[in-house]
C-alpha positions in Angstrom: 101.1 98.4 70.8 101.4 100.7 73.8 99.7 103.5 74.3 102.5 105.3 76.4 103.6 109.0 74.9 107.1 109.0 74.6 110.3 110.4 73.6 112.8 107.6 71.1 116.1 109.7 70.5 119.8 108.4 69.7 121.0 105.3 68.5 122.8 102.3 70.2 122.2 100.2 73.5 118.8 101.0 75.0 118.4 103.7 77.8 115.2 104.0 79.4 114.6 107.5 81.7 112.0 107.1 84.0 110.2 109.8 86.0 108.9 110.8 89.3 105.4 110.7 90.4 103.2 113.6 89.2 105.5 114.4 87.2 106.7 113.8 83.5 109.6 112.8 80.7 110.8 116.4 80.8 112.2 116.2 84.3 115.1 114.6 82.2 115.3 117.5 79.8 119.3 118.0 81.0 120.0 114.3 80.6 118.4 113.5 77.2 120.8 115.0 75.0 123.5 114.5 76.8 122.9 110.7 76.3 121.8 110.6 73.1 124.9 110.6 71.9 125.8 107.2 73.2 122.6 105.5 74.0 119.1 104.5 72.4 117.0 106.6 75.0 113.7 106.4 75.5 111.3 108.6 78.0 108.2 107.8 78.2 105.1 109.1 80.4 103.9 107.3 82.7 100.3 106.1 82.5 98.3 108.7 84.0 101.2 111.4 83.6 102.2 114.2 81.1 101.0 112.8 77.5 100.1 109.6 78.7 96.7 108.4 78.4 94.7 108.1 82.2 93.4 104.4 83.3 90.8 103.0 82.4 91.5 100.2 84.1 93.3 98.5 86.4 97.0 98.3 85.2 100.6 98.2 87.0 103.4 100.7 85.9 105.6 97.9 85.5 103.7 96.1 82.9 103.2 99.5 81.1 107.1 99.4 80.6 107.4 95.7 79.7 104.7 96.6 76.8 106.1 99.4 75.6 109.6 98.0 75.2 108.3 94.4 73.9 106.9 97.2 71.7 110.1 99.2 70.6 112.0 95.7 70.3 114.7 97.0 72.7 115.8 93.8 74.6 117.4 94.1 77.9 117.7 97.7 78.7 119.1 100.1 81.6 116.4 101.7 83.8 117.2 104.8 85.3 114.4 105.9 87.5 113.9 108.7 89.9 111.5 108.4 92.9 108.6 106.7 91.0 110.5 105.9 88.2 113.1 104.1 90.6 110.5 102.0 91.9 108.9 100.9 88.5 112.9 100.2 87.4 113.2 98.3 90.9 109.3 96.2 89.3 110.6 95.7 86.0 114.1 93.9 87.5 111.6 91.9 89.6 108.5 91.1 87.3 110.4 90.9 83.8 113.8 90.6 84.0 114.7 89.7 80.7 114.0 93.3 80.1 116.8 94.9 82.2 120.8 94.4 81.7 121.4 97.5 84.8 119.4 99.8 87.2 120.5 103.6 88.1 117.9 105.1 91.0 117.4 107.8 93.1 115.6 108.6 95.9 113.5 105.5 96.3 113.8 101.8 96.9 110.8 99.9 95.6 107.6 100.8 94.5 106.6 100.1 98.5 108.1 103.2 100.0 108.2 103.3 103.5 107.9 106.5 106.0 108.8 107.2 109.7 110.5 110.9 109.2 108.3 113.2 110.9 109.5 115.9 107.9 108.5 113.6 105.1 105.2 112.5 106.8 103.9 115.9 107.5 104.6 116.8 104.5 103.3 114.0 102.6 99.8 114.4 104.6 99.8 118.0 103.6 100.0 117.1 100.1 97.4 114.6 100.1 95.3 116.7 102.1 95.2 119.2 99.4 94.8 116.9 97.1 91.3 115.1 99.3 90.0 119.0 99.1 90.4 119.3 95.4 92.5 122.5 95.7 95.4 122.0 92.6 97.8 125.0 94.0 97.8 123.6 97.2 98.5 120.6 95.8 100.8 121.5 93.6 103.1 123.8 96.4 103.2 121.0 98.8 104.2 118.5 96.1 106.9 120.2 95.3 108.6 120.7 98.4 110.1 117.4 98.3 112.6 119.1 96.1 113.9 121.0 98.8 113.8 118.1 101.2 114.1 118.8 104.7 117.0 121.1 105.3 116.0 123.8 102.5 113.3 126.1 101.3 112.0 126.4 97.8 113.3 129.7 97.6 116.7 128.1 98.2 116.7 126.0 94.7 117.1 127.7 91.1 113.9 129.0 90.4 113.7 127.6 86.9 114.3 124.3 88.5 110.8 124.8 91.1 109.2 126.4 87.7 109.4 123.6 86.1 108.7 121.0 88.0 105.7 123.5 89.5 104.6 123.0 85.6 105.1 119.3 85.1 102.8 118.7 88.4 100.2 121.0 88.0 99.8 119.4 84.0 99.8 115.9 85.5 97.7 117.1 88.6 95.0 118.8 86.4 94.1 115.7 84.2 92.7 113.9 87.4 89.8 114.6 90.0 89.7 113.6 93.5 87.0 111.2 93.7 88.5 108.9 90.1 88.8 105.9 91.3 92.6 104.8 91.6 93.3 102.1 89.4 96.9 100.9 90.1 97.7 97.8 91.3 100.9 97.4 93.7 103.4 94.9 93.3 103.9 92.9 95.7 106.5 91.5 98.4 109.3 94.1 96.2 111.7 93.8 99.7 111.6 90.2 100.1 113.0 89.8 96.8 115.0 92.3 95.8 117.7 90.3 96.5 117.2 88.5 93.6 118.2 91.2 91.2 121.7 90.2 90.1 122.2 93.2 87.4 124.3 96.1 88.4 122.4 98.5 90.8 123.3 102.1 91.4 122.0 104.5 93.9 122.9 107.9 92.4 120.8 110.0 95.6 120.6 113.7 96.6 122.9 114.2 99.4 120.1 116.6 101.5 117.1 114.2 100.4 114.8 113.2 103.8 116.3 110.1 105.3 113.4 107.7 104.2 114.1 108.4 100.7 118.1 108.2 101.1 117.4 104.9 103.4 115.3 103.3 100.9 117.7 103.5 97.8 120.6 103.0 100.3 118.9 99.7 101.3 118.5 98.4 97.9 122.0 99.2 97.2 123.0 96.8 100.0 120.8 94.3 99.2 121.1 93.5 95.9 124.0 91.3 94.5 126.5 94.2 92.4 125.1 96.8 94.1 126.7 100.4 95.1 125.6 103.9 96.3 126.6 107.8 96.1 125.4 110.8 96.7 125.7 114.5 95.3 126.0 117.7 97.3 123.7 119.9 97.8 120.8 118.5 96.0 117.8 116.4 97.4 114.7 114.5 95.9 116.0 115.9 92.1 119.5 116.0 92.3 119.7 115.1 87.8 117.8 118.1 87.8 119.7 120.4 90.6 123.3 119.3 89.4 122.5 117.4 86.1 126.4 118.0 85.4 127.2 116.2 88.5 124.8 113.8 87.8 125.6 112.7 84.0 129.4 112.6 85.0 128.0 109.5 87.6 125.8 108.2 84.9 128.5 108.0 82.5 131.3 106.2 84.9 128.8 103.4 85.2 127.1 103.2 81.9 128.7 100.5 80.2 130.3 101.7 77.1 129.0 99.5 74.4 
């Protein structure tokens, strides 16, 4: 039985939403009911995140998701990930493919992210800097700058937007310490064989996200078999969350019906 929190709504083909690091299920709160009405969706929290139980020992995302839906009896189910979440979709095609029938990401690649953008470094070294020092607003405020991406401010996105993903990261945040020891085990060689992945792939990105992050999901896109990308206006590392309406309308073109 797993021992992920999550959220089982709506009846009919399985629909699994997957979050971003730090974060939790509610980063979907604009998508959930929306596809309710036509899908089985589940949202769980990641180990470590939101409800979910922390490690206890060593485990991979990936499997986490296999259990839980070996669990629920879903079959092959779409994955719809965002940053993190993209990347554990991306490991599930890979690791248990019998458990996937189509993969929707954004902002991310694989679960072996890559980055040269001197934007995206400095900011990721600020954030883990905060985080080395144990200081949780730091943490928190430099976290979340990714959903302003390069070209913006935070005080250039809808403030209930920064609220609450300001909430989601500092609930996450606050269940850990900074010496824990880190228990998650990477999957390996995910670029070599991505190629492999021969269910439909879509890379649904914020336009303004940094350029690793849009290169990464781009690159899948190209790589894989049935693969395609787009892009919405105006929105970076969270663009279901900036423009959900944007974003459901391009979930819903490629959603199969049935």
């Amino acid at each position: 039985m797993s021992d992920l929190f999550r959220l089982d709504t709506g009846t009919g083909q399985p629909l699994v939403l997957l979050h971003g690091g730090f974060l939790d299920h509610r980063m979907w709160d604009d998508q959930i009911p929306a596809l309710a009405t036509r899908y089985r969706v589940i949202a769980p929290d990641a180990r470590g995140h939101g409800q979910s139980v922390n490690a206890i020992a060593p485990f991979r995302h990936t499997d986490d998701l296999a259990a839980l839906l070996r669990h629920l009896g879903t079959g092959p189910t779409i994955l719809v990930g965002v940053s993190m979440g993209a990347g554990i979709a991306v490991d599930t095609a890979l690791e248990h493919p019998d458990l996937v029938s189509a993969l929707v990401v954004s902002g991310a690649g694989t679960s072996e992210p890559y980055f040269t953008d001197p934007w995206t470094t400095q900011t990721w070294a600020a954030w883990h800097s905060a985080m080395a020092a144990g200081d949780l607003d730091a943490s928190v405020e430099a976290f979340t700058l990714f959903a302003a991406g390069p070209h913006r401010h935070l005080d250039d996105l809808d403030p209930q937007v920064v609220g609450h993903l300001r909430r989601m990261t500092r609930g996450t945040l606050s269940k850990h310490t900074a010496d824990e020891p880190n228990l998650l085990l990477p999957v390996r060689d995910t670029w070599s064989r991505i190629a492999r992945i021969d269910v439909p792939v879509l890379a649904l990105n914020g336009a303004i996200d940094s350029p690793d992050h849009l290169g990464m999901a781009e690159r899948l896109a190209r790589t894989v078999a049935n693969g395609r990308a787009l892009s919405i206006d105006g929105t970076a590392h969270y663009p279901n969350m900036e423009r959900p309406d944007i974003f459901n309308k391009a979930l819903e073109d490629f959603l199969p019906t049935s």
